[in-house]
ROKE-908046 format. One line per 2 residues: number of its first residue (from 1); for each residue x, y, z of N, C-alpha, C, O. Coordinates in Angstrom, 1 decimal. Last residue first. Layout:
! residues N
NUM> X/Y/Z/X/Y/Z/X/Y/Z/X/Y/Z | ...
//
This chain:
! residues 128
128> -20.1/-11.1/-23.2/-20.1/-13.2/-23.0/-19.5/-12.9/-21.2/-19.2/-13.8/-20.4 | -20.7/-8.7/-23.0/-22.0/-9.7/-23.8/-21.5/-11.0/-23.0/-22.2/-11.8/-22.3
126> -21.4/-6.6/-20.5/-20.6/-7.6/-20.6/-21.6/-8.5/-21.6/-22.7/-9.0/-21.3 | -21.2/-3.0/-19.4/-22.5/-4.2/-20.0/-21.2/-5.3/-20.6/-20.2/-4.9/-21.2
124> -21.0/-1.0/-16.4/-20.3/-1.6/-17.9/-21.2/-3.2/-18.4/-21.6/-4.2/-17.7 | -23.9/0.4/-15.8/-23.0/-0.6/-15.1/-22.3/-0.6/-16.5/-22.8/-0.3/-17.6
122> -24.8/3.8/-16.7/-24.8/2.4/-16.7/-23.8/1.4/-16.0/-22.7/1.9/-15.8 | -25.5/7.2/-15.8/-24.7/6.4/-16.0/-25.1/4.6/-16.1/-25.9/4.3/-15.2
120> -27.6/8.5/-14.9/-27.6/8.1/-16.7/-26.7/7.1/-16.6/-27.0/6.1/-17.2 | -27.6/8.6/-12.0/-29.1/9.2/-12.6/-29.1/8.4/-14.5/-30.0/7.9/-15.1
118> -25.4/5.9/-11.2/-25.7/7.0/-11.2/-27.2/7.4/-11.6/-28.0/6.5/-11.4 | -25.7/2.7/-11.1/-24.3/3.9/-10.3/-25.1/5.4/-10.5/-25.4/5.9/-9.4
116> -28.5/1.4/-11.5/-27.5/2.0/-12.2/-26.8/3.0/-11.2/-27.4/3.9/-10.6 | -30.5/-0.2/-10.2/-30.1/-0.8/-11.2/-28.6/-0.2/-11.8/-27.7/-0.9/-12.3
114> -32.7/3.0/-9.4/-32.0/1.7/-9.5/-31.2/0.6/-10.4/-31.6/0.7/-11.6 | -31.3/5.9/-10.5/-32.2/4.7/-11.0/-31.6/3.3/-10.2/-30.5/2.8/-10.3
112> -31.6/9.2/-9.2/-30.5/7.9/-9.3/-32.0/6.9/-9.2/-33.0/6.9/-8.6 | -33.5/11.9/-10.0/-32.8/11.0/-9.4/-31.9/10.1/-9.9/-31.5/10.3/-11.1
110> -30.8/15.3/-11.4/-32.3/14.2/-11.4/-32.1/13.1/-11.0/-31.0/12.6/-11.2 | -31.4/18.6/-10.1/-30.5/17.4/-10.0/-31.7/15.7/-10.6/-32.8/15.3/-10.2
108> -33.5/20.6/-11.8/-32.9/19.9/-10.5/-32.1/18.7/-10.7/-32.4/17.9/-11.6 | -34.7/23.7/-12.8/-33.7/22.6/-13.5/-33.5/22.6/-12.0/-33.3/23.5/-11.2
106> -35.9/25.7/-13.3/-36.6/24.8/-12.8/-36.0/23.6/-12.9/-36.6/22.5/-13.0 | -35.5/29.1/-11.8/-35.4/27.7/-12.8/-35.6/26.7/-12.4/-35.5/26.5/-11.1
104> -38.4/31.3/-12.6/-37.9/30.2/-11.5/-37.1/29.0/-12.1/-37.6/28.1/-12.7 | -37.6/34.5/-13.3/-38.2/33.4/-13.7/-37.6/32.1/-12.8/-36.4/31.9/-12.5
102> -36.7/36.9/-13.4/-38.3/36.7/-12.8/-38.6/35.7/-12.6/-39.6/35.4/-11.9 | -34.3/38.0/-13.7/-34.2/37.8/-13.0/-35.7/36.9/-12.5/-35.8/36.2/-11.5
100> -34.1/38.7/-16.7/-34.1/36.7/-16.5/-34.0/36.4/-15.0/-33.7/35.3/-14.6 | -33.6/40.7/-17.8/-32.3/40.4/-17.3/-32.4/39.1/-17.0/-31.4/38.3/-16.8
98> -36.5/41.1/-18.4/-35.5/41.4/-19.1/-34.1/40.8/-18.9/-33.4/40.5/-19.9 | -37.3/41.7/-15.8/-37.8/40.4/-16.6/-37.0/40.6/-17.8/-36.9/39.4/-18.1
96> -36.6/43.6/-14.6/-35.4/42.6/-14.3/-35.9/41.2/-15.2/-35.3/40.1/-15.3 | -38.0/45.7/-16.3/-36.5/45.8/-16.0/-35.5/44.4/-15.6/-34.3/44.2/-15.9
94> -40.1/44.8/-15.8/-40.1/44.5/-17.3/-38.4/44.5/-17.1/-37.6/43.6/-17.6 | -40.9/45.5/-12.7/-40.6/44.0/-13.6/-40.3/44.0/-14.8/-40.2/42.8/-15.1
92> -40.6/47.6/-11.9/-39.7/47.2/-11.6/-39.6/46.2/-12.7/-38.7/46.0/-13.5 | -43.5/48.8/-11.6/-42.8/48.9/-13.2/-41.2/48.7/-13.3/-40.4/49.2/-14.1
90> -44.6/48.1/-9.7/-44.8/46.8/-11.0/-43.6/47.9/-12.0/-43.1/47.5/-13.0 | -42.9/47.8/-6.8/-43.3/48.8/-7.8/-43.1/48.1/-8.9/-42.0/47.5/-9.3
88> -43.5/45.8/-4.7/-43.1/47.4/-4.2/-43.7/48.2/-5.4/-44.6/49.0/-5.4 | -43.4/43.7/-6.3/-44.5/43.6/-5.4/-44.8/45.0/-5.0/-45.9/45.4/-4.7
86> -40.5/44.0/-6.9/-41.8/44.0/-8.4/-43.1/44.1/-7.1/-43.8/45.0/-7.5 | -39.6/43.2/-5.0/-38.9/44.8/-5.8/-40.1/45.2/-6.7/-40.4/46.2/-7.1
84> -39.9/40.8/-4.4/-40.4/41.8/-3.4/-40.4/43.4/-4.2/-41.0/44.5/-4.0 | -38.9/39.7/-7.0/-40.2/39.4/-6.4/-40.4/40.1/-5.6/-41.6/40.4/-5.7
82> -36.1/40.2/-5.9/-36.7/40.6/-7.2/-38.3/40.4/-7.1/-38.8/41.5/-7.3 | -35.8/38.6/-3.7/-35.7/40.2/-3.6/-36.3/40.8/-5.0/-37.0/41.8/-5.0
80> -36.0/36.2/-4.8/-36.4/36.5/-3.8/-36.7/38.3/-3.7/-37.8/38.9/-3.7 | -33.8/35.6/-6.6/-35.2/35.7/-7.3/-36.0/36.5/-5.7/-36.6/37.6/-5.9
78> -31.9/36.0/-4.7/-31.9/36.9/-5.8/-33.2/36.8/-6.5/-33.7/37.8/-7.1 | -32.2/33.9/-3.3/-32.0/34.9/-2.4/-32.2/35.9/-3.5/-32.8/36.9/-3.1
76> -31.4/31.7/-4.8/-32.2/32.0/-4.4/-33.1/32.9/-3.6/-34.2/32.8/-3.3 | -28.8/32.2/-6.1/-29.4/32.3/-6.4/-31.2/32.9/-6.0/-32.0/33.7/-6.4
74> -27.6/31.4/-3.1/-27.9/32.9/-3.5/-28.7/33.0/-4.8/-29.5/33.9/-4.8 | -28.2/29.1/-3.3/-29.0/29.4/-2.1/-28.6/31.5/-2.7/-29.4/32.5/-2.7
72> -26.5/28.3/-5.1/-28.4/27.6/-5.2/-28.9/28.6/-4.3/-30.0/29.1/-4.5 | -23.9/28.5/-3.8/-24.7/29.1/-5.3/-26.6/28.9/-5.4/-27.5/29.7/-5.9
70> -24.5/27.1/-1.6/-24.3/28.4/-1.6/-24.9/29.0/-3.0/-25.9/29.6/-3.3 | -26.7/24.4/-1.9/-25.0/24.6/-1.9/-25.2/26.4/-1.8/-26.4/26.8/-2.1
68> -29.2/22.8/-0.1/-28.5/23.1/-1.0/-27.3/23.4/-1.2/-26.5/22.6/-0.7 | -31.0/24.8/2.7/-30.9/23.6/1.6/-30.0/23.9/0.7/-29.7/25.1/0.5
66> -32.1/27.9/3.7/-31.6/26.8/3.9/-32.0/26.0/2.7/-32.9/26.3/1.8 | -32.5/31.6/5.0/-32.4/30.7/3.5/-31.8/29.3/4.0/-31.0/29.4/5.0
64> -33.8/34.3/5.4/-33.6/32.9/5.8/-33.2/31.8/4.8/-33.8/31.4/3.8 | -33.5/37.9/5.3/-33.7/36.6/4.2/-33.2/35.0/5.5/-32.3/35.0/6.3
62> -33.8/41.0/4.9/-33.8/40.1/6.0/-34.0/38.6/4.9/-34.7/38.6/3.8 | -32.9/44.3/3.7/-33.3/42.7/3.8/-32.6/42.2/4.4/-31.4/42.3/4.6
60> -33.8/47.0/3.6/-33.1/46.6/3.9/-33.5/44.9/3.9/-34.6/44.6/4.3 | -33.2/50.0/0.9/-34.1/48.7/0.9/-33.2/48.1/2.6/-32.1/48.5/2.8
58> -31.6/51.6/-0.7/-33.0/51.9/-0.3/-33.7/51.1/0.6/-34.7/51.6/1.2 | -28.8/50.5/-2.1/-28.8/51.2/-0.6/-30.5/51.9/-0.1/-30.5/52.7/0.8
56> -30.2/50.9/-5.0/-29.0/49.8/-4.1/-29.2/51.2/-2.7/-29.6/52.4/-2.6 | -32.1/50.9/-6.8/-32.7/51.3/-5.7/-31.4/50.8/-4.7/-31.7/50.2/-3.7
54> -32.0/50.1/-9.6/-31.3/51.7/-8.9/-32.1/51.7/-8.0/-33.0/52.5/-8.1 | -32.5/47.8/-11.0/-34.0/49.0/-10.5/-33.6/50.1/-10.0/-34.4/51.0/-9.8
52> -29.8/46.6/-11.0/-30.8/46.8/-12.1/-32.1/48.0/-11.8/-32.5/48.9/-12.6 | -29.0/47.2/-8.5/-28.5/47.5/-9.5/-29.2/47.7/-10.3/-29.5/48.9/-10.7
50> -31.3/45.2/-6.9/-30.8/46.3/-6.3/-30.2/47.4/-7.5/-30.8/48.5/-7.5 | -30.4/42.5/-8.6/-32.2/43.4/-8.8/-32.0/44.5/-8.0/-32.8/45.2/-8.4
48> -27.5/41.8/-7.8/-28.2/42.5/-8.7/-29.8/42.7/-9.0/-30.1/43.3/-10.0 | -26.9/41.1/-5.0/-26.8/42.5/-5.3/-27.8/43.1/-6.6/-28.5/44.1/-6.6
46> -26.8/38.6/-5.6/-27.5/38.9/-4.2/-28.0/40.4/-4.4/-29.1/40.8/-4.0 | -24.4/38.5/-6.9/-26.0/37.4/-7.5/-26.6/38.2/-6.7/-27.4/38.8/-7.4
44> -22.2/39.7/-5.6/-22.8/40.2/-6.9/-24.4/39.9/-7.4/-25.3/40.6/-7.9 | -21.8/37.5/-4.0/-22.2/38.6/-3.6/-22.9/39.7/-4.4/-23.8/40.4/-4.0
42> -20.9/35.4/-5.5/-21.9/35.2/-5.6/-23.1/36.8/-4.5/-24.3/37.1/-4.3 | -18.4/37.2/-6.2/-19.5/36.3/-7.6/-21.0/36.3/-6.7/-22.0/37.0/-6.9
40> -17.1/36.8/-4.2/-17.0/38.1/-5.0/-18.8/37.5/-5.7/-20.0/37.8/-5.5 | -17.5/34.6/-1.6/-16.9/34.8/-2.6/-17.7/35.9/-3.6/-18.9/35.8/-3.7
38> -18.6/34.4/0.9/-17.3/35.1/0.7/-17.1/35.7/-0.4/-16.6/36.8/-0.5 | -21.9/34.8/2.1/-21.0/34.8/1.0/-19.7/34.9/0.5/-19.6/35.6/-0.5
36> -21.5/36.0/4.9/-22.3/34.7/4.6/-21.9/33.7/3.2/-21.6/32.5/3.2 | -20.6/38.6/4.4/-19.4/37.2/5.7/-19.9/35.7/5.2/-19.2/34.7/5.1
34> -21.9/39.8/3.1/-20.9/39.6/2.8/-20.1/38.7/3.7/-19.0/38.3/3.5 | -24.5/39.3/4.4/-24.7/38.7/3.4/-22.9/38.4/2.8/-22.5/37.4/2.3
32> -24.0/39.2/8.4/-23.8/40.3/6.7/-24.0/39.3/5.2/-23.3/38.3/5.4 | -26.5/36.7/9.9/-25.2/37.0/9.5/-25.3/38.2/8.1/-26.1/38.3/7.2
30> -29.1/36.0/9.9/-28.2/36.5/10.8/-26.9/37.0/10.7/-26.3/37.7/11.6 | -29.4/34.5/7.0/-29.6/33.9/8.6/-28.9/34.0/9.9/-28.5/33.1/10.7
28> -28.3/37.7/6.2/-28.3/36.7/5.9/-28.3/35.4/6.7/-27.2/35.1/7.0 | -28.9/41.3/5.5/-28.3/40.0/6.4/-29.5/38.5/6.2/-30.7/38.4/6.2
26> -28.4/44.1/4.2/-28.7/42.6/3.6/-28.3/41.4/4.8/-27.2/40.8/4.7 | -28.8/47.3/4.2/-28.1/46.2/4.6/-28.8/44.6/4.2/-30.0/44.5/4.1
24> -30.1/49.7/3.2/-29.3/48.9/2.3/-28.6/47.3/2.9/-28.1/46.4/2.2 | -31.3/51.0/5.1/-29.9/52.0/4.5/-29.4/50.8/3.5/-28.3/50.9/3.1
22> -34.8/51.3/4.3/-33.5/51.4/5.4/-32.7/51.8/4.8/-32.8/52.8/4.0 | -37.7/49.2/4.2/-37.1/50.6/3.9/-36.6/50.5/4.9/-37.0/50.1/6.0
20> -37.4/45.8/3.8/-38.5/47.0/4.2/-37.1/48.2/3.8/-36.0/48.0/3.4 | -38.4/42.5/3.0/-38.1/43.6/2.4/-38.5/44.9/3.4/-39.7/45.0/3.7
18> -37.6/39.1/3.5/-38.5/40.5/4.0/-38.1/41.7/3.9/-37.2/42.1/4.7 | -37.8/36.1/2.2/-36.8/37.2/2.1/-37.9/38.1/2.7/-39.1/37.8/2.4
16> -36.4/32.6/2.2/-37.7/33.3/2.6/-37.2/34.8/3.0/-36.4/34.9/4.0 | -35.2/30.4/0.1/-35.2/31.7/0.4/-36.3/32.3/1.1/-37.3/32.5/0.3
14> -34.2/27.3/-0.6/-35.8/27.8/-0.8/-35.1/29.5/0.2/-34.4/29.1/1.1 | -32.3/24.7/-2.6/-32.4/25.7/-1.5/-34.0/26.6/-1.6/-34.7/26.6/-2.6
12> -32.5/23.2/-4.7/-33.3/22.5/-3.4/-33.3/23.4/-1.9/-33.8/23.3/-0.8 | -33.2/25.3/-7.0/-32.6/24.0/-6.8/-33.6/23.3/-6.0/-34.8/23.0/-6.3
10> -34.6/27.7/-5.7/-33.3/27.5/-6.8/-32.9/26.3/-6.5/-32.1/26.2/-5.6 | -36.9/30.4/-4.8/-36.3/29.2/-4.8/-35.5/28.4/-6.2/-35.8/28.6/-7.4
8> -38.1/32.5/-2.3/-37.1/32.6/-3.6/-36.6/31.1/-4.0/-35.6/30.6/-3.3 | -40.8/34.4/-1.5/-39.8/33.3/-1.1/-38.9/33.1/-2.5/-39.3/33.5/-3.6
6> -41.4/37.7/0.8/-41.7/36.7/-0.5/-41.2/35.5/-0.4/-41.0/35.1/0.8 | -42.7/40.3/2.2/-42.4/39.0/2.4/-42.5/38.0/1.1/-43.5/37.8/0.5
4> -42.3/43.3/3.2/-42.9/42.2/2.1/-41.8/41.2/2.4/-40.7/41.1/2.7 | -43.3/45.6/5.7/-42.7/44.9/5.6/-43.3/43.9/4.4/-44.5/43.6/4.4
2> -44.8/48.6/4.9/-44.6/47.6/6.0/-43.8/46.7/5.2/-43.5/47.1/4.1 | -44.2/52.2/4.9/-44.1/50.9/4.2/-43.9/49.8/5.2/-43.1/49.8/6.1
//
């Protein structure tokens, strides 16, 4: 098996992940995904299409990831591997398309309007 290459993206972070056969390890722009990630939660985001398809410890991934906040960025690390898992073996996908791993969200921060402090917010409006 050669190496798969996908990209995973969430927000404004973008994931570029390479899949190949090994013992499971996960590193993260060089770094263990668990040093990269501290927190419990988002180590779990990273983990699950591994869980869901029972292939945890099969696989080893290499992932680049920049932009964004950590949550964004594992998210995006998780559509990423899911996409490589379905590219390896289609009958991965009904399993994680089911769990909502397949799908790109498409929700982003939205701009700031001139004229106004924020994206919605308004100046306080003054009649007299």
């Amino acid at each position: 098996m050669e190496i798969i290459n996908t990209l995973g993206r969430r927000k404004t972070s973008v994931a570029r992940v390479y899949l190949s056969k090994g013992t499971g390890k996960v590193i993260v722009n060089k770094r263990d995904y668990k040093e990269f990630f501290p927190i419990a939660v988002l180590q779990v985001k990273v983990e699950q299409p591994f869980v869901i398809t029972n292939t945890t410890g099969q696989y080893d991934v290499k992932v680049n990831v920049f932009g964004g906040g950590i949550n964004g960025q594992a998210e995006a690390i998780r559509l990423g591997i899911s996409r490589a898992l379905v590219e390896l073996s289609e009958e991965n996908k009904p399993l994680l398309k089911v769990e909502g791993l397949m799908t790109r969200d498409p929700r982003m921060v939205e701009r700031k309007k001139p004229g106004q402090p924020k994206a919605r917010k308004k100046f306080q409006f003054s009649k007299r």
